[in-house]
C-alpha positions as CSV (number, residue, x, y, z in Angstrom):
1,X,0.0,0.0,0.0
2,X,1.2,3.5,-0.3
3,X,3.0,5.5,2.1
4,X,0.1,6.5,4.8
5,X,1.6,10.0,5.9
6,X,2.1,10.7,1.6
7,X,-1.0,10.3,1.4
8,X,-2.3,12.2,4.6
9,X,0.0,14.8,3.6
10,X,-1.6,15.5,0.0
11,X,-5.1,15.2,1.5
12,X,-4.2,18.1,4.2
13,X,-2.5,19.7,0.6
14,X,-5.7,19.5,-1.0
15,X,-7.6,20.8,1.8
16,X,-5.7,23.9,2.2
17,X,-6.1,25.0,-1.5
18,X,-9.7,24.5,-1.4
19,X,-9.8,26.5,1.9
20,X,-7.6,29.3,0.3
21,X,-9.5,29.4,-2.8
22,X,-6.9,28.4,-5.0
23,X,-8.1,25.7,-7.6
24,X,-5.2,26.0,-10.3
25,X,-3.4,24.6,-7.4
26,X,-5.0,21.7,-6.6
27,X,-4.6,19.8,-10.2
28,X,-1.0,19.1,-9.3
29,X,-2.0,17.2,-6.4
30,X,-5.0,15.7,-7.1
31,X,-2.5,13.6,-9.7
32,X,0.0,13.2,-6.8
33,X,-3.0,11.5,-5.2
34,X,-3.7,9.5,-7.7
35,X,-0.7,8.1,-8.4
36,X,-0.6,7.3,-4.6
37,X,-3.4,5.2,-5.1
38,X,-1.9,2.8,-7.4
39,X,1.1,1.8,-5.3
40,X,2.0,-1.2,-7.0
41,X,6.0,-2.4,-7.6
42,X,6.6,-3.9,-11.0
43,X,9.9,-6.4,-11.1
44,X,10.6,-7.9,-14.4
45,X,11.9,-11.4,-13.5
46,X,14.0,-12.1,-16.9
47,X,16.8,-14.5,-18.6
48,X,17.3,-17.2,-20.8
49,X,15.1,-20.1,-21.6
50,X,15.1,-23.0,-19.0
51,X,16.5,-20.7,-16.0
52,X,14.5,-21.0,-13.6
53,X,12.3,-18.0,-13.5
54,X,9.0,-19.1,-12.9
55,X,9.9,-22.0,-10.5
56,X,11.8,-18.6,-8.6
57,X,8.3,-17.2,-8.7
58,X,6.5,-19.8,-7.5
59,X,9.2,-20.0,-4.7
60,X,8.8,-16.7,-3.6
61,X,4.8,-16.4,-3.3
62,X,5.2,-20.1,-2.1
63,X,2.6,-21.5,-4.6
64,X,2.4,-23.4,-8.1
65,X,1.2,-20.4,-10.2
66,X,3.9,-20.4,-13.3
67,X,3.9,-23.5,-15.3
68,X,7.4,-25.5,-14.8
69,X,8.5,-28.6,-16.5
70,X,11.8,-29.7,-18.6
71,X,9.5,-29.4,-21.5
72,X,7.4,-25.9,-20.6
73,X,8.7,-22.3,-21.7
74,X,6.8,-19.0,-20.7
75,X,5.1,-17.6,-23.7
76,X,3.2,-15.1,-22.2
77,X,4.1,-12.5,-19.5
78,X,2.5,-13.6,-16.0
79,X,1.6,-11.1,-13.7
80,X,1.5,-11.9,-9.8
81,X,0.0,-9.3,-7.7
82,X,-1.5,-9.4,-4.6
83,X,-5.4,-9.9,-4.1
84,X,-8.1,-11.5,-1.4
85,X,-8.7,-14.7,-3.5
86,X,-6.9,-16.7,-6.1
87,X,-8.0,-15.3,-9.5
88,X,-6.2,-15.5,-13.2
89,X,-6.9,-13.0,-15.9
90,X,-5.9,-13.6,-19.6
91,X,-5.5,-9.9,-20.9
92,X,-5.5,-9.3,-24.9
93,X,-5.3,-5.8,-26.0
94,X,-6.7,-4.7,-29.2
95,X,-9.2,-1.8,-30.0
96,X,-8.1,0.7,-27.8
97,X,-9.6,-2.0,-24.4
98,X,-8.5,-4.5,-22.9
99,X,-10.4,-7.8,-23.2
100,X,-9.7,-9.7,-19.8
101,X,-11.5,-13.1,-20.0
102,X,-11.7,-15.1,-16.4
103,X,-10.0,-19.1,-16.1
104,X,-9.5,-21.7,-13.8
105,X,-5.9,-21.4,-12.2
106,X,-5.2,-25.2,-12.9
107,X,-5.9,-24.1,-16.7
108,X,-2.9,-21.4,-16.6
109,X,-0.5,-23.6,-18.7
110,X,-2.6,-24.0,-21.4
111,X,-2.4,-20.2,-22.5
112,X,1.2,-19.0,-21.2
113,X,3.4,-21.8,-21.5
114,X,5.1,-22.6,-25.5
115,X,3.4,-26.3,-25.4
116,X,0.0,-25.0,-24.9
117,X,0.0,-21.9,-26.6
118,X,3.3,-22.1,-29.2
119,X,4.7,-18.6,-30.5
120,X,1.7,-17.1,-28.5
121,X,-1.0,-17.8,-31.1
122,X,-4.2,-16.7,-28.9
123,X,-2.4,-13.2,-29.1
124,X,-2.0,-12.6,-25.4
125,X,-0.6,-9.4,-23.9
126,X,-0.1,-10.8,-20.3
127,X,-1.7,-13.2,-17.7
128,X,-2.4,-11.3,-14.0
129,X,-2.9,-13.9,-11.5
130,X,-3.7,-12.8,-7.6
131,X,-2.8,-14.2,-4.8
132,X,-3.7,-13.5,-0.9
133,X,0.3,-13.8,0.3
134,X,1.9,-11.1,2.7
135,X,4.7,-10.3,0.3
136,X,2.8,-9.5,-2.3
137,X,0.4,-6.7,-0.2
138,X,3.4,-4.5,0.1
139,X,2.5,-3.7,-3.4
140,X,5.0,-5.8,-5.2
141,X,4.2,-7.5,-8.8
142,X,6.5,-9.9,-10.3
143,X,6.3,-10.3,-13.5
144,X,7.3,-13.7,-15.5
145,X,8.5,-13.0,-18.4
146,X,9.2,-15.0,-21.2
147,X,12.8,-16.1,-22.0
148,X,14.9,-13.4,-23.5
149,X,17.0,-15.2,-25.8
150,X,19.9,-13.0,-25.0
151,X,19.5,-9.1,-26.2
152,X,18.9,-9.9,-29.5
153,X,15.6,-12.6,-29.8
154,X,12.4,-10.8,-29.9
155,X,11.5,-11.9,-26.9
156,X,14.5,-9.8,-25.1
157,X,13.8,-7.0,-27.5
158,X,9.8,-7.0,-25.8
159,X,11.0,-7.3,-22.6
160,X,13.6,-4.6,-23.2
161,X,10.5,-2.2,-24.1
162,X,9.3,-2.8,-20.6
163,X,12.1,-1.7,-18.8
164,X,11.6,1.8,-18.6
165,X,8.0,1.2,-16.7
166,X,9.7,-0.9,-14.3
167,X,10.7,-0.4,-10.8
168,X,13.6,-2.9,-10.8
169,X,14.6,-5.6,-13.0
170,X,16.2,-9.5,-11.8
171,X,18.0,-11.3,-14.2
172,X,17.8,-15.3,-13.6
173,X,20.7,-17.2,-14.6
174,X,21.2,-20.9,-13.4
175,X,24.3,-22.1,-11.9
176,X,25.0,-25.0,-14.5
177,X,27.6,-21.7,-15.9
178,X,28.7,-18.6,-15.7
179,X,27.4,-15.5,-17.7
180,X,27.1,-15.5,-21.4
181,X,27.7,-12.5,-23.9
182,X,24.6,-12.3,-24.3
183,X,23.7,-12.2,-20.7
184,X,26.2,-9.2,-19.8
185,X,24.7,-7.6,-23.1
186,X,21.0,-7.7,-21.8
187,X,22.4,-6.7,-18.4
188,X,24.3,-3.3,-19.4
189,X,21.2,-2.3,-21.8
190,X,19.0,-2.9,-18.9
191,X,20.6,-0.8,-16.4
192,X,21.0,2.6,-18.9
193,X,16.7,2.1,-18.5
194,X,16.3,0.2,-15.1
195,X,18.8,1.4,-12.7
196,X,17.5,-0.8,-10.1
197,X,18.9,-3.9,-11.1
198,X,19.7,-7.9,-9.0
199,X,20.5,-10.8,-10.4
200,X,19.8,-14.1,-8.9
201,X,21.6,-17.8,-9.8
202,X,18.9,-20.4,-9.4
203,X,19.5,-24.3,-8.7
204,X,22.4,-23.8,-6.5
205,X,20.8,-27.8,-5.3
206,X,21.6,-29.0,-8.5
207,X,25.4,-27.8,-8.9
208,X,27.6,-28.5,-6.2
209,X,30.0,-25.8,-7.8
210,X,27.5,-23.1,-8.1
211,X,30.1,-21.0,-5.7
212,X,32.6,-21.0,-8.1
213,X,30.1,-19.8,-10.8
214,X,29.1,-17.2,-8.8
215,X,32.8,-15.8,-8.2
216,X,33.3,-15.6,-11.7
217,X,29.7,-14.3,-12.6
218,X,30.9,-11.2,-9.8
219,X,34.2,-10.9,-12.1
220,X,32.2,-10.4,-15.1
221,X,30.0,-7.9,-13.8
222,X,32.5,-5.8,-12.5
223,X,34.5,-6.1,-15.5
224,X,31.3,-4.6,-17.5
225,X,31.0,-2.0,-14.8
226,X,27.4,-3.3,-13.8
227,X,26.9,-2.0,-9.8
228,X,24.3,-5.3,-9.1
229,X,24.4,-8.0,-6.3
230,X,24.2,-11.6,-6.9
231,X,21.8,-14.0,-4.8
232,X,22.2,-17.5,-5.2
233,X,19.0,-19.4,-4.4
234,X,17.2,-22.9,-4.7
235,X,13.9,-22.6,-5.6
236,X,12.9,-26.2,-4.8
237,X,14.6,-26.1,-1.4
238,X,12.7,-23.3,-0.5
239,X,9.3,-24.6,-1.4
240,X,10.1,-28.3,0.0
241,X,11.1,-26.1,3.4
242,X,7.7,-24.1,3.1
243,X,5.8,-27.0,2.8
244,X,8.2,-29.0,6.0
245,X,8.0,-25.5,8.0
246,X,12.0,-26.0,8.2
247,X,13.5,-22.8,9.1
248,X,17.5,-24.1,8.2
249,X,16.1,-25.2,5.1
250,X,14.5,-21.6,4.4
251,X,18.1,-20.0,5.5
252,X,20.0,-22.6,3.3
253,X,17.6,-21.9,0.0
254,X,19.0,-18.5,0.2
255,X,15.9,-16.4,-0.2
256,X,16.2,-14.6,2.8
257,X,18.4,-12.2,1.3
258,X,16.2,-12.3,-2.3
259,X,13.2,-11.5,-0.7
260,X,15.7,-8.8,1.8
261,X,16.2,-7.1,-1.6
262,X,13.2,-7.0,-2.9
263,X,11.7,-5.0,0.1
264,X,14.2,-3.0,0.8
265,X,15.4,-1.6,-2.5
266,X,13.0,-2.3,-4.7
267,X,9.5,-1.4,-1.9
268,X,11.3,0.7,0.0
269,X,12.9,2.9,-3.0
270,X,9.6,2.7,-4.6
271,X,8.1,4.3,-0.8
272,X,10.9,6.8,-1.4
273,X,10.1,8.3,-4.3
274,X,6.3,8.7,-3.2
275,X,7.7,10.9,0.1
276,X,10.1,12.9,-2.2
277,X,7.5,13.7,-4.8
278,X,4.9,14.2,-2.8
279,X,7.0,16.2,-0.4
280,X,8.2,18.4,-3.4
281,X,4.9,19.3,-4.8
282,X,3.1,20.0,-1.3
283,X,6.1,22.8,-1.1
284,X,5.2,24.3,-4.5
285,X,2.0,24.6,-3.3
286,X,2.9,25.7,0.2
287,X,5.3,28.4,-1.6
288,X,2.6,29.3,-4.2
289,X,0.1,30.2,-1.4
290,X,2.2,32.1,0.9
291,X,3.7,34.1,-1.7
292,X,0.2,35.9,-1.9
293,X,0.0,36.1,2.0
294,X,3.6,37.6,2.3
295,X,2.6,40.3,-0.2
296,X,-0.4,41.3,1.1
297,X,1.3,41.3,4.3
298,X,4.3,43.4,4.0
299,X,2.0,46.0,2.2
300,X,0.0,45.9,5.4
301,X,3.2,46.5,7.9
302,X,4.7,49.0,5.5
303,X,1.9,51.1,3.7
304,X,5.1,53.2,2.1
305,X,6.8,49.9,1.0
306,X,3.0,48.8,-0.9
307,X,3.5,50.4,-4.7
308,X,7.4,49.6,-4.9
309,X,6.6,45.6,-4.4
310,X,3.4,46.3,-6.2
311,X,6.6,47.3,-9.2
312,X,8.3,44.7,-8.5
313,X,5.5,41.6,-8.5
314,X,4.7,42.7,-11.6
315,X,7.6,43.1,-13.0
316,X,8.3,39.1,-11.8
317,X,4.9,38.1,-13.1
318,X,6.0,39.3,-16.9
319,X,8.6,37.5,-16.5
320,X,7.0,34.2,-15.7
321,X,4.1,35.0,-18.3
322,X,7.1,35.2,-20.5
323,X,7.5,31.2,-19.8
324,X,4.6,30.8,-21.5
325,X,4.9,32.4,-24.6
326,X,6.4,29.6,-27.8
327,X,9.5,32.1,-28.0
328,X,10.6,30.8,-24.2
329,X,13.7,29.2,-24.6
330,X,12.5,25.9,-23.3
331,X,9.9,26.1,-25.3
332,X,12.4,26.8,-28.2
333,X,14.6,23.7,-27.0
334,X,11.9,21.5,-26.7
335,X,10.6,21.9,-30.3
336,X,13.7,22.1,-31.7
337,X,15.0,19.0,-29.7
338,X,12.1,16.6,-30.8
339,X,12.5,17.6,-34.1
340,X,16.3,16.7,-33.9
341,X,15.2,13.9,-31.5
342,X,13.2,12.6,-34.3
343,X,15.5,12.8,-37.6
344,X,18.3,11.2,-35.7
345,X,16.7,8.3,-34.3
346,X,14.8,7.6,-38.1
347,X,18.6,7.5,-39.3
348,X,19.8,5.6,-36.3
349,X,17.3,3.1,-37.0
350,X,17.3,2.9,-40.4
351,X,21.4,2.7,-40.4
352,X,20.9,-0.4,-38.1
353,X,18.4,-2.3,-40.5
354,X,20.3,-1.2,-44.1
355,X,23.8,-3.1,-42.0
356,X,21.7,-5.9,-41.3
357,X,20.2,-6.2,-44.8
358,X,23.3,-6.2,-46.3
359,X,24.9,-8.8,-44.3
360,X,21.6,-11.2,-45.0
361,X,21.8,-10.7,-48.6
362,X,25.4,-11.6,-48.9
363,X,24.3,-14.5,-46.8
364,X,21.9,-15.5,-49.5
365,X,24.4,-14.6,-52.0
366,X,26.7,-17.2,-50.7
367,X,24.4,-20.4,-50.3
368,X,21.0,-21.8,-51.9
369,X,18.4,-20.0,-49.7
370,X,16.5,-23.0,-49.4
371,X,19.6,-24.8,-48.1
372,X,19.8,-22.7,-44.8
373,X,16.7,-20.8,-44.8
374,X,15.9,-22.0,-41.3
375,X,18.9,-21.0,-39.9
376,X,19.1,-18.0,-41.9
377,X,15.6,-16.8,-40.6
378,X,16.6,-17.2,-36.9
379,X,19.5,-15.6,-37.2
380,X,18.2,-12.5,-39.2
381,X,15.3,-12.3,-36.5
382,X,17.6,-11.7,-34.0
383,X,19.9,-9.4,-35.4
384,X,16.8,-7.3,-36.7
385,X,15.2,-7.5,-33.1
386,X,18.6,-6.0,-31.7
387,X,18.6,-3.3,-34.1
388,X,15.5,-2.3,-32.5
389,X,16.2,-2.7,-29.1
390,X,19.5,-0.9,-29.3
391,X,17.5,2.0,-31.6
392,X,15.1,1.9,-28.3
393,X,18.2,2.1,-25.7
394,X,19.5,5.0,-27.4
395,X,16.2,6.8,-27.7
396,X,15.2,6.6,-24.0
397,X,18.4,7.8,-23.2
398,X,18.2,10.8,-25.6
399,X,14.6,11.7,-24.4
400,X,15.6,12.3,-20.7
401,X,18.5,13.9,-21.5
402,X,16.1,16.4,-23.6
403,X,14.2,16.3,-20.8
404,X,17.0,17.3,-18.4
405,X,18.0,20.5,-21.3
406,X,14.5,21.9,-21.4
407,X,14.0,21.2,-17.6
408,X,17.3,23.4,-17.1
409,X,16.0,26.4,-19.6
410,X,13.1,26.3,-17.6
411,X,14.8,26.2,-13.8
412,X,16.9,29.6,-14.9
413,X,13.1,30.8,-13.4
414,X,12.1,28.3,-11.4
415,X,13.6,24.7,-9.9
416,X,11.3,21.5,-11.2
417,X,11.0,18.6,-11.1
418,X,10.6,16.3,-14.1
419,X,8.1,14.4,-15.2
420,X,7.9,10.6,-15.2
421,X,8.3,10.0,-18.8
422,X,6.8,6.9,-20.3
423,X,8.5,5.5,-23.4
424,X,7.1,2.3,-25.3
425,X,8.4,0.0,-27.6
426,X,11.8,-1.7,-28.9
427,X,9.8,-5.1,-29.9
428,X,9.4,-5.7,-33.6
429,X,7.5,-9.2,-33.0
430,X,3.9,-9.6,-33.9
431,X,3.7,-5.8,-35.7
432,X,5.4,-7.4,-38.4
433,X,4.8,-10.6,-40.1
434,X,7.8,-13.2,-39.7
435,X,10.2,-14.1,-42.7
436,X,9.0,-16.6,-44.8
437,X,10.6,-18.3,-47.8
438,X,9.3,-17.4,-51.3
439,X,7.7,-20.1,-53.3
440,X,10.2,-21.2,-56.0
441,X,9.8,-23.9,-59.2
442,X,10.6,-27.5,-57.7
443,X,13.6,-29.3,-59.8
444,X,12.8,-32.7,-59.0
445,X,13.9,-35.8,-60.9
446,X,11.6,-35.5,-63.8
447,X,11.9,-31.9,-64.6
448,X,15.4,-33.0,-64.3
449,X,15.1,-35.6,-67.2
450,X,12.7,-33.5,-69.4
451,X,15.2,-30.5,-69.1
452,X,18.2,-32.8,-69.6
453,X,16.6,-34.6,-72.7
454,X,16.1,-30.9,-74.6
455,X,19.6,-29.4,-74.2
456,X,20.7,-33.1,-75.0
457,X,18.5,-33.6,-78.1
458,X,19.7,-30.1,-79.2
459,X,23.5,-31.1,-78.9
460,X,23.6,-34.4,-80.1
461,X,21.1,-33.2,-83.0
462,X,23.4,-30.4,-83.7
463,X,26.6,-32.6,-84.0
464,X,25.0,-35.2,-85.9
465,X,23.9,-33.1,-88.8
466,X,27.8,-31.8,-88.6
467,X,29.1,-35.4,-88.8
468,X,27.4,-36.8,-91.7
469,X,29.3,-34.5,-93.7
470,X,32.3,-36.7,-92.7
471,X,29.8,-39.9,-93.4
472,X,29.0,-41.2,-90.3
473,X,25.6,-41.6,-89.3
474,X,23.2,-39.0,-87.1
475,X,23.4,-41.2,-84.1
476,X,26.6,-41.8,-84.1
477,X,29.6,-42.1,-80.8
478,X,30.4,-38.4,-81.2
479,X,27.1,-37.0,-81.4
480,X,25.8,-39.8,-78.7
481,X,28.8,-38.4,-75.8
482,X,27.8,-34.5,-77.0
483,X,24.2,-35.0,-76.4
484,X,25.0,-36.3,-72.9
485,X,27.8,-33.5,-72.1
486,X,24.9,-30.7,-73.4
487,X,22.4,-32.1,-71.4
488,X,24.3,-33.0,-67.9
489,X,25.3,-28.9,-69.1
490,X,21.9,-27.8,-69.5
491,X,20.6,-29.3,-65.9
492,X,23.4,-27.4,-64.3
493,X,22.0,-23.7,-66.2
494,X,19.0,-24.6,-65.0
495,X,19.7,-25.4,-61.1
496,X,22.0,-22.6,-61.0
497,X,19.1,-20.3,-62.5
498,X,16.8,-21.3,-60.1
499,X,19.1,-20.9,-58.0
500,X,20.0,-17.6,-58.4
501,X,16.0,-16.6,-58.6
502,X,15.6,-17.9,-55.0
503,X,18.6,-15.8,-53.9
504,X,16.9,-13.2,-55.5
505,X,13.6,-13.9,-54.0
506,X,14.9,-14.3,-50.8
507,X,17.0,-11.0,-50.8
508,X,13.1,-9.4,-52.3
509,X,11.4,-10.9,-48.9
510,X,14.1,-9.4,-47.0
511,X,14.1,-6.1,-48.4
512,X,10.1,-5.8,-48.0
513,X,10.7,-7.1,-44.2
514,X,13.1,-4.6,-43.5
515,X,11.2,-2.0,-45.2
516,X,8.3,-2.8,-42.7
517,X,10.2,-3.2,-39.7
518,X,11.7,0.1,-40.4
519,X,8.0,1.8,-41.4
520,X,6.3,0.0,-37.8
521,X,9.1,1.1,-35.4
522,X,9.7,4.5,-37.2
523,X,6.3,5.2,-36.4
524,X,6.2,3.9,-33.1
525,X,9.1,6.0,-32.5
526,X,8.3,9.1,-33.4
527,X,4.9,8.7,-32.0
528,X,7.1,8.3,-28.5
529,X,8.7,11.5,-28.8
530,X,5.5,13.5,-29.5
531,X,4.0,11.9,-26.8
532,X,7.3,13.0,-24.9
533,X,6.6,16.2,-26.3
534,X,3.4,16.8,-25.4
535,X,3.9,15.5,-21.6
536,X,6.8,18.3,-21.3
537,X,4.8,21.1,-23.1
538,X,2.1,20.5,-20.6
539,X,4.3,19.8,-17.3
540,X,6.1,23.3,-18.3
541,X,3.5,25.2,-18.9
542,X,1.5,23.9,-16.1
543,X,4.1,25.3,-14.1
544,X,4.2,28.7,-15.6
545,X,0.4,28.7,-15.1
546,X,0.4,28.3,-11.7
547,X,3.3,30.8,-11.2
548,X,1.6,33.0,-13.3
549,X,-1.4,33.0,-10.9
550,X,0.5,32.9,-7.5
551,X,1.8,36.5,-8.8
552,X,-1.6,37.6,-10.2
553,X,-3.0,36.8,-6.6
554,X,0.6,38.9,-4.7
555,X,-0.3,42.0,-7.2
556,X,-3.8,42.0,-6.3
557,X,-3.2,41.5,-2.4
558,X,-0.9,44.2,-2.2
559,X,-2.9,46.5,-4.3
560,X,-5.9,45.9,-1.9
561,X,-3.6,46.5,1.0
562,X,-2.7,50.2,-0.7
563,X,-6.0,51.0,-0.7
564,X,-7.5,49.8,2.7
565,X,-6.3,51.1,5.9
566,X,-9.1,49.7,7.9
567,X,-8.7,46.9,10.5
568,X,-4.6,46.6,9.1
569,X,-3.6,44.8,12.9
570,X,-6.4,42.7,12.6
571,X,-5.6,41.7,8.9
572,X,-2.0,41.5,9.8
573,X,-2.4,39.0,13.0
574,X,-4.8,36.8,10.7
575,X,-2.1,37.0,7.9
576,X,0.7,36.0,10.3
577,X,-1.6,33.4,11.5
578,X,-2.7,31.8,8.0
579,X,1.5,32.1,7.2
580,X,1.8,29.6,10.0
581,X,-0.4,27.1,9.3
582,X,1.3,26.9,5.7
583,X,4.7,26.8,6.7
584,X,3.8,24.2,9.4
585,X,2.4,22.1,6.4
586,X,5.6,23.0,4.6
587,X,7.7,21.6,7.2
588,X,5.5,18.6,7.0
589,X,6.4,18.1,3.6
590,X,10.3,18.8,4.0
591,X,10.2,16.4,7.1
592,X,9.4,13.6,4.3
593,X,11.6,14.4,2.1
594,X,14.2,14.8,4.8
595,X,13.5,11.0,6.0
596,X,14.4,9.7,2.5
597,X,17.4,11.5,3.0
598,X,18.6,10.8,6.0
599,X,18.1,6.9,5.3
């Protein structure tokens, strides 16, 4: 659940703009509060195929939800969340709703796993199952996700577009051996969008060496400079000592320290943020609504003192309307930026896709597509899946570093805080149809004969005719062995042409694919950075609104306090009095950011 004094603290917030008749203030929270009330944890649980990550699920809710056998691979993602009873939802998106459909949990298997649902023909987007366990009502959601296949497959592609929604990220690797390429790859990607980051070695029960895999699993992180802890586990110790009530057996499965990790920096970073931006915008609001009250009041101690900060709250609230206008420089670096933002990631992509192209087509140019096609079309799946995902990398990082330039233009007026961008994507599979091999001419053994028998009934015809001139007969030794040599000569033109018109039709398929991958991804691209855009453009000028009015309201107070002698003590102690309450509520909200702090 969410932090309970974050949340009293935006209620009392929302309370005291209501009170002081400031609405413009209260949008700003009433989103704070919302996002309070969803206070859920997302951890991708990911790695290779056959590594253990649903069995680690199952261990740490202590129940059979994921499918696990030697034969069973996750298709789907599998959501665990906390709920009162058992419940699983099969979620497929389409339309602009979600349609969630209700099954049995025993039926689970049938819809996420590769055996029941292969290449995840139903079209699923996800699977949420609940369950009534303590660790789960701290908010946490693990999610299951399918097995990467290293940074290139689809798969880790997918998964790789979910980073950047998630609050931490555990990579599974089994101790059977150390980390792959592939592995360290995923990992380094991962932590430019997921800085919170563990990585657990499962079936430490199954290895006796499992130690030494983990010392050299620690080397290779440091060598790739990745700042994450490894946790060696057994899943099916911890769940044999679950179901025994052994506590030694719970110590020795090592998920003390897993589950440790997961409340402590994952929940408990999580709570952290809530406090610090919740404690940040109850003290915008807190500044925006005494800044009227300190106006009016020093106009009402010092009458003489009234028209000179009358001058200058005015002058300050041009300056701030200023923020508003398109020729603000943020506003100027934000349009500017996208649009740069935009051309270079079109080119980054399309740069990415044109290398892989040409690598396939001299692939093709080298062998009979029909020969390796099945290999071939693996392999150029992946590398055009980690085109994508690397294109993705680079353009979250780009966006909140534009993020960071306009949010600097903007704090030469004012310190912000930036938005939580959301960025989508990176994941090629199912927007664009898989590679398939063109339909060529079969060569079998009697198109083999007919073709043979024409280019040899043409040669030994032709030298034949030539021989009777020397008087021996049309079918004749000579003209016998040249029929043969023209026709064996003939079957080889013609394999070799068709041949070279499945190359050719194989390089076409590959083209088109490309072309599509790069027209699906450039749009889903760009259509990120608008977004990004449009979320910045409105944060911004949210901002200058609200200073804007927060001026409007000093002017006007100290205007009135110019022209109304009347009552001034009175006015003055109630001022003093209201200036109180706010920064008491202000303290409030430095108190919670101070305990994040101080931690």
């Amino acid at each position: 659940m969410a932090v309970p004094e974050a949340v009293e603290l935006v209620d009392v917030a929302l309370k005291a703009t209501t009170a002081y008749e400031r609405p413009d203030l209260a949008t700003r929270l009433q989103q704070t509060r919302a996002r309070l009330a969803d206070p859920n944890v997302r951890v991708l649980i990911v790695g290779e195929f056959k590594q253990g990550k649903s069995q680690l699920v199952n261990a740490l809710v202590n129940a059979t939800v994921c499918p696990v056998d030697d034969d069973i691979a996750t298709a789907v993602p599998t959501l665990v969340r906390h709920g009162e009873e058992t419940t699983v939802t099969l979620v497929r998106e389409g339309g602009g709703s979600d349609e969630r459909t209700s099954v049995p949990v025993e039926r689970l298997a049938e819809y996420v796993s590769e055996a029941g649902n292969p290449g995840n023909r139903a079209r699923l987007t996800r699977a949420e199952v609940t369950l009534p366990r303590k660790l789960l009502a701290s908010g946490l959601v693990l999610v299951d996700t399918p097995g990467v296949g290293g940074l290139g497959s689809a798969h880790g592609a997918a998964t790789m577009s979910a980073l950047p929604s998630a609050d931490a990220v555990v990579l599974v690797s089994d101790a059977s051996q150390e980390y792959s390429a592939p592995e360290l790859e995923f990992m380094g990607a991962a932590m430019k969008l997921c800085p919170n980051v563990g990585c657990v070695v499962t079936k430490t029960d199954l290895y006796p060496h499992w130690r030494r895999i983990v010392e050299l699993d620690e080397g290779h992180l440091r060598t790739a400079g990745i700042d994450a802890r490894i946790y060696p586990v057994s899943s099916a110790l911890r769940l044999h000592a679950a179901r025994t009530q052994d506590l030694d057996l719970i110590a020795e499965s090592g998920f003390q320290e897993l589950v440790g990790f997961l409340l402590r920096k994952v929940v408990a970073r999580a709570d952290d943020l809530d406090r610090t931006s919740v404690g940040q915008d109850v003290l915008i609001t807190c500044q925006s609504l005494s800044a009227t009250m300190r106006a009016e009041l020093l106009s009402q101690e010092d009458p003489e003192r009234a028209g000179r900060l009358t001058t200058e709250l005015e002058q300050a609230k041009a300056r701030v309307d200023a923020l508003r206008q398109r020729s603000a420089r943020w506003q100027t670096t934000l349009n500017d930026g996208i649009a740069d933002l935009i051309a270079d990631i079109d080119y980054d992509l399309r740069d990415r896709l044109r290398t892989v192209s040409r690598e396939a087509e001299q692939l093709l140019e080298d062998a009979d597509p029909s020969d390796i096609w099945e290999q071939f079309a693996e392999w150029f799946h992946r590398q055009v899946s980690q085109a994508v995902a690397q294109n993705f990398v680079w353009t979250t990082e780009r966006a909140r570093w534009l993020a960071e330039q306009v949010a600097e233009h903007f704090a030469e007026d004012i310190d912000v805080q930036l938005p939580e961008l959301r960025i989508s994507g990176g994941a090629v599979a199912g927007k664009v149809d898989a590679l398939e091999l063109p339909v060529g001419e079969k060569f079998g053994a009697g198109q083999k004969l007919f073709v043979g028998m024409r280019g040899g009934y043409g040669g030994m015809l032709m030298l034949g005719l030539a021989s009777t001139v020397a008087g021996f007969a049309l079918l004749n030794p000579v003209s016998i062995g040249a029929g043969l040599l023209f026709g064996a000569k003939t079957v080889r033109d013609e394999r070799k042409r068709l041949v070279q018109r499945r190359q050719a039709e194989a390089k076409g398929a590959v083209r088109r694919h490309i072309d599509e991958a790069t027209f699906q991804v450039g749009k889903d691209s760009r259509d990120n950075l608008r977004q990004i855009q449009r979320e910045l453009r409105d944060h911004f000028t949210v901002l200058a609104e609200e200073l804007s009015t927060a001026l409007a309201e000093s002017v006007g107070a100290a205007q009135t306090a110019v022209r109304s002698d009347a009552d001034r003590q009175k006015r003055i102690a109630d001022l003093r009095a209201e200036l109180e309450r706010v920064e008491a509520l202000a303290e409030r909200a430095r108190s919670l950011v101070g305990a994040v702090t101080t931690v």
